[in-house]
N, C-alpha and C positions, 0 to 999 in steps of 0.2 A: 418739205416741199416736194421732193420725190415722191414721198407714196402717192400724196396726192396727185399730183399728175400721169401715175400709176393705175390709179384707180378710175380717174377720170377716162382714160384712155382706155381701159378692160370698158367701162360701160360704154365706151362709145361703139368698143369692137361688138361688146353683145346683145345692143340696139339694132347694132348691124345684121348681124346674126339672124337676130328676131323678125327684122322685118322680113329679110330674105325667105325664112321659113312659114311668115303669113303668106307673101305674096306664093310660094311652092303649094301650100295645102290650099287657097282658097281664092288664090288667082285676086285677091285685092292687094294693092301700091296702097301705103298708110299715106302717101305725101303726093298731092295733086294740087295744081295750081287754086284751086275751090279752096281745098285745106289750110292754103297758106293764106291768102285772101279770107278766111275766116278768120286764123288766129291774128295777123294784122287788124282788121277792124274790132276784131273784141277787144284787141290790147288798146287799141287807138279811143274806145268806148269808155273799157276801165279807167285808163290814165284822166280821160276828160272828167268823168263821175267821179273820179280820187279829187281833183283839183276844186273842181265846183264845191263841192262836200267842205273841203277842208277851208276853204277860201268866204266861204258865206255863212255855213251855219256852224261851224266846226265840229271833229272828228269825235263822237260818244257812242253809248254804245247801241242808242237808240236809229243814230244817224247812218249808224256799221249796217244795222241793219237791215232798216229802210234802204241803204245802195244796196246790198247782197242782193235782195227782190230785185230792184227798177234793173237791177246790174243783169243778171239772169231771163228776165222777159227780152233786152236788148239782143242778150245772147241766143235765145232760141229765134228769134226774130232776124238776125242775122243767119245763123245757118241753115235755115228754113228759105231763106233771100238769095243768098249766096252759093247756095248749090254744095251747101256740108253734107246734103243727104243724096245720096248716086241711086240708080237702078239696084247694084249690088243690095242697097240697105232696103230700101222695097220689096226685094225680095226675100229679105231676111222677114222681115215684116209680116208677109203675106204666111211663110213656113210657122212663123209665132201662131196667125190665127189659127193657122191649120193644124196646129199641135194642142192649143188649147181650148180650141173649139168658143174663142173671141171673135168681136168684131169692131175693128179698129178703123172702119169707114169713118169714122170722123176724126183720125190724126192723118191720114192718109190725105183726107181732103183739105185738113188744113195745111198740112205743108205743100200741096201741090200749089195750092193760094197764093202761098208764099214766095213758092218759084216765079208765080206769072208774073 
């Protein structure tokens, strides 16, 4: 039981660590009221889609994954809603087309859709 709590506690300090050294080189916080309000309603989505699933047509591997899909459209649909995607990522966005010489006007547009 020691190590383990050993271990658990080194990855909690080098999470720590980590983020610290994101937010030093690139000035983005991983953890924002959006972020958490994301991972909330996706859990609160899973869990309902786990229940439905299990509860009506039961769990195979056909049904696995048919949720993984309906599961995943919910999910972009929410952070798209919910404000998972900041100015920061926009801009990351914009640097993509400019490096690859893309043109990513239509995920741009759809997520701002999503915002409104």
């Amino acid at each position: 039981v020691g190590a383990a709590v050993a271990t658990a506690g080194s990855f909690i300090v080098l999470n720590c660590l980590y983020t610290y050294q994101l937010y030093r080189t690139t000035e983005i916080w991983p953890i924002s009221r959006e972020s958490v309000q994301t991972a909330l309603l996706s859990g609160l989505v899973a869990i309902s889609l786990v229940v439905v699933v299990r509860f009506t047509i039961g769990v195979d591997l056909r049904s696995a994954a048919v949720l993984a899909v309906v599961y995943t459209l919910f999910y972009i649909a929410i952070i798209g809603r919910y404000g998972g995607i900041s100015d920061a990522e926009f801009a990351y966005l914009e640097r993509i087309e400019h490096r690859f010489g893309l043109d990513l006007g239509i995920v741009r547009g759809l997520v701002k859709t999503l915002q409104s």
